[in-house]
TISE-848228 format. One line per 5 residues: number of its first residue (from 1); their letters; for each residue x, y, z of C-alpha. Coordinates in steps of 0.5 Angstrom, whole numbers, m for minus. Example, Ala and Ser with C-alpha at 12.3 -4.5 7.8 and 13.67 -1.06 7.14 Angstrom:
<pts>
1> as> 25/m9/16 ~ 27/m2/14 $
</pts>
This chain:
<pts>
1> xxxxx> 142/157/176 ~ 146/156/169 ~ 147/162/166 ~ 150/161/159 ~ 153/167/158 $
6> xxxxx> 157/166/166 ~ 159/160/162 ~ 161/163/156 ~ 165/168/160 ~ 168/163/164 $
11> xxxxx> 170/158/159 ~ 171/163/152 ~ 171/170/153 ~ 176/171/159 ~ 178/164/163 $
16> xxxxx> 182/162/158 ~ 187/168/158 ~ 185/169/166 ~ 189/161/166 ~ 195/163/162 $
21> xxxxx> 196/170/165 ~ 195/170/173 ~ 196/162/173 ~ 191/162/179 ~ 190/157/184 $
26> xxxxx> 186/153/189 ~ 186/150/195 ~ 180/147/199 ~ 175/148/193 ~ 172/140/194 $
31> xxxxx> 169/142/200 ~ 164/147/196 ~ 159/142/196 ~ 157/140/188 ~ 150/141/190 $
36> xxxxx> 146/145/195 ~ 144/152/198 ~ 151/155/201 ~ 154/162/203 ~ 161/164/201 $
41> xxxxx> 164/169/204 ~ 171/172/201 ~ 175/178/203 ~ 176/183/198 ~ 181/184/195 $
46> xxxxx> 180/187/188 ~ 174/188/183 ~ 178/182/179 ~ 176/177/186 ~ 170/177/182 $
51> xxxxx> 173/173/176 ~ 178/170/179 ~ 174/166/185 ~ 168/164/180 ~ 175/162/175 $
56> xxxxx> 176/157/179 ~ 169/154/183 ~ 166/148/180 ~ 159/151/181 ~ 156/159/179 $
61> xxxxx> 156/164/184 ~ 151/169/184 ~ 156/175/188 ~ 151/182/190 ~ 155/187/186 $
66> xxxxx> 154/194/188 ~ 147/198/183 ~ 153/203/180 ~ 154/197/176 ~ 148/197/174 $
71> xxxxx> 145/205/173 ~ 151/209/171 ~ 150/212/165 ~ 154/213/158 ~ 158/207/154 $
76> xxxxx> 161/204/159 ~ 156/205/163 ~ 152/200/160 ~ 157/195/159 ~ 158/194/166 $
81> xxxxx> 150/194/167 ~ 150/188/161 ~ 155/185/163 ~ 153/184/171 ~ 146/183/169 $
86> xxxxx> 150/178/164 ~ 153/173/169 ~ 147/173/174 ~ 149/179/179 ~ 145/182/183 $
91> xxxxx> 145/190/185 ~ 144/192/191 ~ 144/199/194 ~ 149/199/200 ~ 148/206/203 $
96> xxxxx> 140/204/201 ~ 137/205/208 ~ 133/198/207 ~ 140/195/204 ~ 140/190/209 $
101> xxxxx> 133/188/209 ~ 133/188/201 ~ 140/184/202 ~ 137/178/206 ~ 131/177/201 $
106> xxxxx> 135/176/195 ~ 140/172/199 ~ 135/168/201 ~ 131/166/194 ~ 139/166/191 $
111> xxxxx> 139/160/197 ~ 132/158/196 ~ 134/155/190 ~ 139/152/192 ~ 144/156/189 $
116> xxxxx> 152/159/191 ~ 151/165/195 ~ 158/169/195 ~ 158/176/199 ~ 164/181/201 $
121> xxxxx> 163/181/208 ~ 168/187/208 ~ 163/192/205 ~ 169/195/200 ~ 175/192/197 $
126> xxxxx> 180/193/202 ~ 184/200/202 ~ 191/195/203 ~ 191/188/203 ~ 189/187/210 $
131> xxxxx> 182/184/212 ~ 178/189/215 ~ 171/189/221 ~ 165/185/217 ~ 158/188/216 $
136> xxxxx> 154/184/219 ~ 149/183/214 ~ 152/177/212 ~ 152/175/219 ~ 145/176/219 $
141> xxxxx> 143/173/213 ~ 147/167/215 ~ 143/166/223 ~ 136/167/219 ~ 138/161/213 $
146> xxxxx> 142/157/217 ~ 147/155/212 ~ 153/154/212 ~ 158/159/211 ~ 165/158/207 $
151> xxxxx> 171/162/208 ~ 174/164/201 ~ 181/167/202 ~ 183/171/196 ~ 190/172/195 $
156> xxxxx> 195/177/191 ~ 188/179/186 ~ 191/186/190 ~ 197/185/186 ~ 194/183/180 $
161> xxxxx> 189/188/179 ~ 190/195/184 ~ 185/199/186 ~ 184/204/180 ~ 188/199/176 $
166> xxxxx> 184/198/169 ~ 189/193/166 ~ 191/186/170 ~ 198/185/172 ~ 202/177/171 $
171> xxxxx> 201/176/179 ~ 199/169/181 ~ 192/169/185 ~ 191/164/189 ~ 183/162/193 $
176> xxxxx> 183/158/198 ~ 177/155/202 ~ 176/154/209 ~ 172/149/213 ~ 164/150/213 $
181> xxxxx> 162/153/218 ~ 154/152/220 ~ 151/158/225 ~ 146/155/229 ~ 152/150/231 $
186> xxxxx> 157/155/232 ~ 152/159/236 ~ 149/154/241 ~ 157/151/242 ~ 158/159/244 $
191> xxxxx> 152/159/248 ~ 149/164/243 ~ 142/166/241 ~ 142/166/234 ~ 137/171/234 $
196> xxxxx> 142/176/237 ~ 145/182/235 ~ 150/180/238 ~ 151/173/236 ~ 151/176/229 $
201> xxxxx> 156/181/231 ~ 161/176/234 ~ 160/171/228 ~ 162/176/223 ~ 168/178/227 $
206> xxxxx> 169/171/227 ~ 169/169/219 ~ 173/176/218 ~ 179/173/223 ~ 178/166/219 $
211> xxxxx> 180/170/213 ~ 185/173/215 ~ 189/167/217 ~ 187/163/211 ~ 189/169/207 $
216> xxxxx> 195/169/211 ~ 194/178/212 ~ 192/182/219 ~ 185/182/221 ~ 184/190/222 $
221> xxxxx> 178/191/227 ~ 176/198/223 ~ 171/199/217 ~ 175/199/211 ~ 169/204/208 $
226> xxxxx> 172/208/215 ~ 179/207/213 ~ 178/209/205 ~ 175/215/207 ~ 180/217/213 $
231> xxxxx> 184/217/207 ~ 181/220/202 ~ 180/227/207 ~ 188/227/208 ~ 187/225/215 $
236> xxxxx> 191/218/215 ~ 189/212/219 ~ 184/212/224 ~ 185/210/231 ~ 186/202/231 $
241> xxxxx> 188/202/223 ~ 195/204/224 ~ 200/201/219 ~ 206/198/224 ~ 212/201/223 $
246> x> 209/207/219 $
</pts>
């Protein structure tokens, strides 16, 4: 897919700015193929992964941003919904309880034709800079297509743009990609199913721990959504989330 306004974004209106500010870098991004169906999935970091990994990819990605984008209301509100819809974003109701359904039908015509599909595993921006458990959804859309999945590592967006943070900050980002990784093999060398639950399980547990070692931060086996809301209630880190010497 080309969309004429993710161009102009990318090479006008923000990139040029994004290059000079955080002086973001790559490494691995020759191994996304220069054409064809894949799926990336990143952690994430901050709302400003979404620029910053396009920024620097060869091809557009079409990442699934989450329907607040594109339904709240008021001024602002209909920026975001212009400017996601824009860049050829894809709303999608997480809590929805048809989410995942709905989520593996838009992955599978985003690869059908032959487009980059990019994915959070995670869910939610992580609450620290760790890698947090992974959804399954990508697991799932991953084992039904059979394509490859490449690990993108995001590292200092956090620094650049904190949660809550409007204004983005001088810290160099960084993205770097890890080997493909192609499910139906995985899973047979495993001695797997691949129509398994627990196959989709074991093989998001694994891409979150690739990220966390491409991205060089602890892999956490904890919901981040979990953590965020053990937070927000006053009750600090839930059990097996812990920060080491807090």
């Amino acid at each position: 897919m080309k969309n004429k306004w993710y161009w102009a974004f990318k090479h006008i209106f923000f990139g040029p700015a994004l290059r000079v500010w955080n002086r973001p870098w790559s490494e691995g991004m020759e191994k996304i193929p220069a054409e064809g169906p894949a799926i990336l999935a990143s952690n994430h970091q901050a709302v400003m992964d979404s620029f910053f990994f396009p920024l620097l990819c060869p091809r557009q990605i079409t990442f699934l941003a989450k329907a607040e984008y594109f339904t709240t209301p008021g001024l602002v509100g209909g920026m975001q919904k212009w400017f996601f819809s824009s860049v050829g974003q894809v709303p999608i109701e997480r809590d929805h309880e048809s989410a995942s359904q709905a989520m593996l039908e838009t992955a599978r015509k985003i690869l059908g034709r032959d487009d980059l599909f990019g994915i959070y595993p995670e869910g939610t921006r992580s609450p620290d800079g760790r890698v947090y458990k992974g959804r399954t959804g990508m697991g799932r859309i991953a084992m039904e297509t059979n394509q490859p999945v490449y690990p993108i590592a995001m590292i200092n967006s956090r620094k650049a743009n904190p949660i809550g943070s409007w204004i983005v900050r001088p810290a160099k980002v960084g993205v770097r990609v890890g080997d493909p990784i192609y499910p139906h093999d995985w899973a047979r060398e495993n001695g797997m199913d691949p129509q398994k639950h627990e196959t989709i399980r074991a093989f998001t547990d694994m891409v979150m721990k690739t990220l966390a070692e491409l991205s060089g931060n602890p892999y956490v086996d904890v919901y981040a959504a979990d953590v965020k809301e053990s937070l927000k209630a006053g009750h600090g880190y839930p059990a097996g989330a812990e920060i080491k010497g807090r």
